[in-house]
N, CA, C and O of each residue as an XYZ file, in Angstrom:
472
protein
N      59.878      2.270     37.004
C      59.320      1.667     35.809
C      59.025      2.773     34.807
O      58.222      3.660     35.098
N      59.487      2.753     33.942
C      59.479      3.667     32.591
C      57.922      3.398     31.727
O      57.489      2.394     31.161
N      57.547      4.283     31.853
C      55.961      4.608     31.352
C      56.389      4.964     29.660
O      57.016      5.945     29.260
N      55.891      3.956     28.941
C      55.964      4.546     27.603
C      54.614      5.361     27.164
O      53.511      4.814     27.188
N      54.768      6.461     26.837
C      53.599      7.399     26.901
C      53.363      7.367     24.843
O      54.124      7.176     23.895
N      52.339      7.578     24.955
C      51.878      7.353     22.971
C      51.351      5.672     22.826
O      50.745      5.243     21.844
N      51.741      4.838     24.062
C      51.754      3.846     23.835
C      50.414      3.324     23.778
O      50.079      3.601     24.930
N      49.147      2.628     23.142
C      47.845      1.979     23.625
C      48.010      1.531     24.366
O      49.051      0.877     24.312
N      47.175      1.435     25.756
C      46.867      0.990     26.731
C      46.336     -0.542     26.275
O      47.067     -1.523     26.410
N      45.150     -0.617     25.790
C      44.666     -2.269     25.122
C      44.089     -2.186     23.690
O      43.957     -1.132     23.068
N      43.824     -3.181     23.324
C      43.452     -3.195     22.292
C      41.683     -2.334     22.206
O      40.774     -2.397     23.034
N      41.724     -1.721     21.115
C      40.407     -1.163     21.556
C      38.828     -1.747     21.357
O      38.445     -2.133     20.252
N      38.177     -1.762     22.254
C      36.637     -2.379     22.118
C      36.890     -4.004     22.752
O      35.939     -4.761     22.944
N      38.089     -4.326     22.990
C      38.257     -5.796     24.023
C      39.431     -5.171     25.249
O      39.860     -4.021     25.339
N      39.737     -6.311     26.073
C      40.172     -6.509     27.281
C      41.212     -6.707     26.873
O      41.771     -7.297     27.797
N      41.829     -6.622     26.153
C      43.108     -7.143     25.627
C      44.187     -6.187     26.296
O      44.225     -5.065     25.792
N      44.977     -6.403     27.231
C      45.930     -5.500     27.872
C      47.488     -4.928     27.281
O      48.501     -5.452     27.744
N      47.563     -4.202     26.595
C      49.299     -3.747     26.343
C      50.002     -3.502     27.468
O      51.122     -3.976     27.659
N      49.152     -2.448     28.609
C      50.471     -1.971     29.602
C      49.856     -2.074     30.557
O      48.668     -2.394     30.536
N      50.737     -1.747     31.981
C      50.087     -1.945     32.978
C      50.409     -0.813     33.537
O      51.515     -0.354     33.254
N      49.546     -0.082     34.460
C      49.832      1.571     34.861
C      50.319      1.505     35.658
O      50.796      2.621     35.862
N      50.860      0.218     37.131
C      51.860      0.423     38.171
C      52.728     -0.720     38.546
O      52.284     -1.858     38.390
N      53.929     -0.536     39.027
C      54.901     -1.672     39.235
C      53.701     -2.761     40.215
O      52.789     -2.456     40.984
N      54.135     -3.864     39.828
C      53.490     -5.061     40.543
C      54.118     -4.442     42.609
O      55.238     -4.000     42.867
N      53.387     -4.572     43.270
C      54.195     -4.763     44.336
C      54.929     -6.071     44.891
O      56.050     -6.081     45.400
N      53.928     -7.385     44.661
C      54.832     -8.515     45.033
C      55.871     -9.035     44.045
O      56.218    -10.213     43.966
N      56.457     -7.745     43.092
C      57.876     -8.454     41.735
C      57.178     -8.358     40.997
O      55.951     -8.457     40.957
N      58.106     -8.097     40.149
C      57.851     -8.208     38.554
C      57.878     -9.426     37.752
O      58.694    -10.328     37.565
N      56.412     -9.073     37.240
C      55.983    -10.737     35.924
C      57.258    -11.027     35.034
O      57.909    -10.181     34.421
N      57.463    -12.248     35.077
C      58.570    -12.618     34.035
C      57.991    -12.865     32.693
O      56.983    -13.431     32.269
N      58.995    -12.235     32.182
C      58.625    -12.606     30.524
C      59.510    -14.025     30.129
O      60.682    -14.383     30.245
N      57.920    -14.761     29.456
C      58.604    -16.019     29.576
C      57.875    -16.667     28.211
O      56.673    -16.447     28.061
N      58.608    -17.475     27.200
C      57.893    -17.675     25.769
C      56.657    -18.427     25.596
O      56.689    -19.546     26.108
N      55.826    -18.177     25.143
C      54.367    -18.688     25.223
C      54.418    -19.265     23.707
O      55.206    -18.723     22.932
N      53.574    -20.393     23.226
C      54.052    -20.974     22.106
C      52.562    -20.307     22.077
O      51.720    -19.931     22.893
N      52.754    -20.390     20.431
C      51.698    -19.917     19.457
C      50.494    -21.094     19.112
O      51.119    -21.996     18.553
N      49.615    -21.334     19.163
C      49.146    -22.670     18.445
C      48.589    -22.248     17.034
O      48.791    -21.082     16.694
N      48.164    -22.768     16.503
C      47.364    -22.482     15.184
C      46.316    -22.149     15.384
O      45.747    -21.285     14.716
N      45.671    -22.930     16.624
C      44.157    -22.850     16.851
C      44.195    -22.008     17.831
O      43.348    -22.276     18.683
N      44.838    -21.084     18.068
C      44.238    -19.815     18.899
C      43.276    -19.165     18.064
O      43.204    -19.119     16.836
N      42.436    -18.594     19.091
C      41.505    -17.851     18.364
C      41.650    -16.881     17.482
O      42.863    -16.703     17.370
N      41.082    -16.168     16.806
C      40.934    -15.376     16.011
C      41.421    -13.649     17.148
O      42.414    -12.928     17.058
N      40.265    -13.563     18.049
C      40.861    -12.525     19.181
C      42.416    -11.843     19.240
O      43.026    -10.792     19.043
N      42.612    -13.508     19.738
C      44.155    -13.646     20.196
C      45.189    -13.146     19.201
O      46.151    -12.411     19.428
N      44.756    -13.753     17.921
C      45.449    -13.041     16.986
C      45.755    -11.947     16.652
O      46.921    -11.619     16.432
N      44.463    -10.955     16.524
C      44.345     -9.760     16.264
C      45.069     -8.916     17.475
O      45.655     -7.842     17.345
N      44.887     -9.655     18.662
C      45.550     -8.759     19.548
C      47.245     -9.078     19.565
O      48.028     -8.368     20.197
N      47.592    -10.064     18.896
C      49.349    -10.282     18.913
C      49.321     -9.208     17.878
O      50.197     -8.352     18.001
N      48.601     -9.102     17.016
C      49.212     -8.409     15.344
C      49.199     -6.590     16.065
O      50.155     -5.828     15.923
N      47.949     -6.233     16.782
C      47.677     -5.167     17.152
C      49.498     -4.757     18.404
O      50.447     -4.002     18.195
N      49.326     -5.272     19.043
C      50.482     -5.291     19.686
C      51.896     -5.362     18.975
O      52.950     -4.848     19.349
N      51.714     -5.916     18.168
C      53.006     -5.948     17.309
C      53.403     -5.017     16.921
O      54.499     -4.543     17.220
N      52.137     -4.273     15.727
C      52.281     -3.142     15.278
C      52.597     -1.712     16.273
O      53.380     -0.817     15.955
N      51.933     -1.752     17.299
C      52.470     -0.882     18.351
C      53.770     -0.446     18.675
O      54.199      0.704     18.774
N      54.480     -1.811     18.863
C      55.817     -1.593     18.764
C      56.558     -1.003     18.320
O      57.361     -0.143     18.685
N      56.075     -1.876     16.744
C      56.895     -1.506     15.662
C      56.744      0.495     15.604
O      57.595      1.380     15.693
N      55.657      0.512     15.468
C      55.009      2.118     15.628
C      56.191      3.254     16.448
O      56.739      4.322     16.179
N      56.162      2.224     17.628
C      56.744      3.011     18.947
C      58.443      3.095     18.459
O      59.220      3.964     18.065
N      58.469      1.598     18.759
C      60.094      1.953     18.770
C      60.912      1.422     17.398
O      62.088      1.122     17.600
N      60.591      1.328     16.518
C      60.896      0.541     15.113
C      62.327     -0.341     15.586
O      62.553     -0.817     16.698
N      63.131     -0.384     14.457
C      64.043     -1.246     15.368
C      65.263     -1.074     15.918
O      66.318     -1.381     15.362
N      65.171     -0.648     16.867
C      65.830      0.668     17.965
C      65.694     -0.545     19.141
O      64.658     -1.206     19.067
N      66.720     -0.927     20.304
C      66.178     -1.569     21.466
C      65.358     -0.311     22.024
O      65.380      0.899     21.797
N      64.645     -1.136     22.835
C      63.579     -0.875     24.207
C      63.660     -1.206     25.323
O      63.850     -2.384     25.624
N      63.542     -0.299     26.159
C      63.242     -0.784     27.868
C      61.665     -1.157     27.954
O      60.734     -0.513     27.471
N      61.579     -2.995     29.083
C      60.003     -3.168     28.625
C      59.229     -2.266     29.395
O      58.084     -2.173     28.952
N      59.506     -1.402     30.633
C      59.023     -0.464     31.273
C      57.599     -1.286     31.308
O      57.540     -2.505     31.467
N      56.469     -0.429     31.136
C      55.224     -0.924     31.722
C      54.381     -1.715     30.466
O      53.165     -1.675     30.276
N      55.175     -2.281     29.849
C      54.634     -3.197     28.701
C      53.949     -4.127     29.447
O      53.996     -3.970     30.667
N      53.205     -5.230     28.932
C      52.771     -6.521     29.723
C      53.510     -7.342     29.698
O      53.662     -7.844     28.585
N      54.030     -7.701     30.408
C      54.399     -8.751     30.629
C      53.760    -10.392     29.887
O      54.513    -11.356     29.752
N      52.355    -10.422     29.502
C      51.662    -11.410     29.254
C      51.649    -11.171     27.845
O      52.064    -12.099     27.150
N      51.230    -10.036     27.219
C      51.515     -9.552     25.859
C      52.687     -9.960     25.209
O      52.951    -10.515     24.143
N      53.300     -9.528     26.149
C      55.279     -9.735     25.253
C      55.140    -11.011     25.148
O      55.048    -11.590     24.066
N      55.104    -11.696     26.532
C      55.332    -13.102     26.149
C      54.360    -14.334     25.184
O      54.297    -15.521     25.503
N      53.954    -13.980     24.482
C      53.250    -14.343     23.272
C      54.439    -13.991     22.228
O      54.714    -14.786     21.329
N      54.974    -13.044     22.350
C      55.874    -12.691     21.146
C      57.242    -12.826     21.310
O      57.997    -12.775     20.339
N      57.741    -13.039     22.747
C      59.226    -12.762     23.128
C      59.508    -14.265     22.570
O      58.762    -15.238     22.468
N      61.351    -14.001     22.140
C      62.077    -15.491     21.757
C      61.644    -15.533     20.185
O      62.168    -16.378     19.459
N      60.681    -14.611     19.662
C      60.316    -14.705     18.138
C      60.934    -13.337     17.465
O      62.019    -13.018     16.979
N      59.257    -12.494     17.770
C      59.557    -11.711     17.088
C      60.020    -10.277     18.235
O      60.033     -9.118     17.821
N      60.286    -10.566     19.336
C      60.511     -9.896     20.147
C      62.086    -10.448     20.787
O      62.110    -11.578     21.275
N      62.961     -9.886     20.772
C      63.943    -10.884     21.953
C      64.674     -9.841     22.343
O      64.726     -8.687     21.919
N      65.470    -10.624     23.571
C      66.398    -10.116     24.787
C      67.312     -9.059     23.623
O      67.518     -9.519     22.500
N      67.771     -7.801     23.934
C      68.630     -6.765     23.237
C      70.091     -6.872     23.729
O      71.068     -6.527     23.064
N      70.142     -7.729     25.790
C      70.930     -7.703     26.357
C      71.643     -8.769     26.884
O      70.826     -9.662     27.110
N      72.871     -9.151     27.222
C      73.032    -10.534     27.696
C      74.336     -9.971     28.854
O      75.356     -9.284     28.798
N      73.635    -10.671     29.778
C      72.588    -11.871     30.237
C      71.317    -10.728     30.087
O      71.543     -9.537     29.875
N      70.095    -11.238     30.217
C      68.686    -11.049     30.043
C      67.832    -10.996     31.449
O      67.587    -12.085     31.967
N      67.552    -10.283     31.839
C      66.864    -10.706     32.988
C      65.550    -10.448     33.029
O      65.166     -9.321     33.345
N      64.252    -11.922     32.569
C      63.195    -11.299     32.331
C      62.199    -11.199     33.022
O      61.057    -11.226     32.564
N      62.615    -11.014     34.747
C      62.028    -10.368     35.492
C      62.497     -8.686     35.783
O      62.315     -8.300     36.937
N      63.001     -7.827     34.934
C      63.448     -6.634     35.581
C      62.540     -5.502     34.516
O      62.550     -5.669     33.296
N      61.829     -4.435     35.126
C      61.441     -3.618     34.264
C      61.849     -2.800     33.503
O      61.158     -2.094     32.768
N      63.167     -2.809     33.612
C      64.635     -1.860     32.616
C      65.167     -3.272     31.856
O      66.397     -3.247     31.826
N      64.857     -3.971     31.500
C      65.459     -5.296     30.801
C      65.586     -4.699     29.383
O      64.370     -4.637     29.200
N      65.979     -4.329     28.512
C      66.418     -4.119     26.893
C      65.858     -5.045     26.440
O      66.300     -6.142     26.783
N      64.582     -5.015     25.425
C      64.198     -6.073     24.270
C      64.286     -5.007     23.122
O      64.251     -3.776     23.095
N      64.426     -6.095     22.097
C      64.653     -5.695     20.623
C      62.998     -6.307     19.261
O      62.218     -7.254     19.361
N      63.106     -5.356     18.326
C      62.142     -6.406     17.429
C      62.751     -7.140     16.574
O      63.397     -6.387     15.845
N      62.906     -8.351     16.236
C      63.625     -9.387     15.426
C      62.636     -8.920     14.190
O      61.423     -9.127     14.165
N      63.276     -8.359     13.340
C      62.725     -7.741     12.028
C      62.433     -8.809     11.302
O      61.262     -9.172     11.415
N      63.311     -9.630     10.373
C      63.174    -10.447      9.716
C      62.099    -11.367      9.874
O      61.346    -11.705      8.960
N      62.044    -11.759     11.027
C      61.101    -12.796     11.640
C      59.281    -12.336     11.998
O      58.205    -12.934     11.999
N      59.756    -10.957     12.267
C      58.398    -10.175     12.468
C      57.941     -9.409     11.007
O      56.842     -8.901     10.785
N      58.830     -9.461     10.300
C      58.022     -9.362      9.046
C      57.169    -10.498      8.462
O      56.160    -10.226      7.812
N      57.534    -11.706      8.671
C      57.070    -13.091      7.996
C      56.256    -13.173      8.685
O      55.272    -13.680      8.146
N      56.089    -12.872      9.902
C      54.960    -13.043     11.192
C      53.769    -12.169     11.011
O      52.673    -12.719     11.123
N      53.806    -10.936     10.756
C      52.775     -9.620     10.829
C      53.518     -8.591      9.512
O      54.329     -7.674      9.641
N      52.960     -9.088      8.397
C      53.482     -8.206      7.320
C      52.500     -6.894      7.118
O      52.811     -6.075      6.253
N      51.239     -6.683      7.967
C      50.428     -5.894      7.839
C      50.989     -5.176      8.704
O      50.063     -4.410      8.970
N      51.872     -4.850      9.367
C      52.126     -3.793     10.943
C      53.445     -2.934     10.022
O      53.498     -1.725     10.247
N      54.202     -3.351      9.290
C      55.323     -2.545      8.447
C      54.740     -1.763      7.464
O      55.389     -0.721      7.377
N      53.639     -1.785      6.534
C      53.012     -1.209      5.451
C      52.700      0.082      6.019
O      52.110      0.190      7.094
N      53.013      0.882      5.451
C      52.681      2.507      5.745
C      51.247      2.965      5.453
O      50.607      2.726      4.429
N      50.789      3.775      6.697
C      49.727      4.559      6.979
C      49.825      5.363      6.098
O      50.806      6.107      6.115
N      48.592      5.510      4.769
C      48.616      6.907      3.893
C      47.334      8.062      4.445
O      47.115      9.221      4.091
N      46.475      6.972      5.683
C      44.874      7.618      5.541
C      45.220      9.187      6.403
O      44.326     10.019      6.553
């Protein structure tokens, strides 16, 4: 499992998880699409946008191996603004290729593309 290093661990000052520090032993979590509601909380939000921007940060739009991403994280975003890079897809494998769907993740989180001047 490929450790992305630079990467946030969680969101900071909540529980909010980005990565996980060791392969599952009973298999790997599938990434699987989680629908959005409107009425998610406020939290939830901040932690999709925070995560988003990470990405974008990390790997702009370049594919990625999900290596020790969350599994639960992604899937809030995978099938949107996150998707398969590879076909076939296998979204139980920790070398699986995802991509950021730009277009779509701009309309989604237009605050995570705007450049850092501070």
């Amino acid at each position: 499992m490929l450790k992305h290093r630079g990467f946030p661990g969680r969101l900071a000052g909540t529980d909010f998880q980005f990565t996980i520090r060791r392969p599952n032993p009973k298999g790997v979590t599938a990434i699987t699409r989680r629908e959005r509601f409107s009425d998610r909380r406020p939290a939830d939000k901040r932690a999709d946008a925070a995560f988003f921007a990470a990405l974008w940060a990390q790997f702009g739009d370049e594919p990625f191996e999900r290596g020790n991403l969350d599994a639960g994280r992604l899937s809030w975003l995978f099938g949107r603004e996150v998707i398969a890079a590879t076909d076939p897809f296998d979204p139980a494998d920790y070398e699986a290729l995802l991509v950021i769907n730009e277009p779509l993740a701009r309309a989604s989180f237009p605050d995570a593309f705007e450049e850092d001047w501070t």
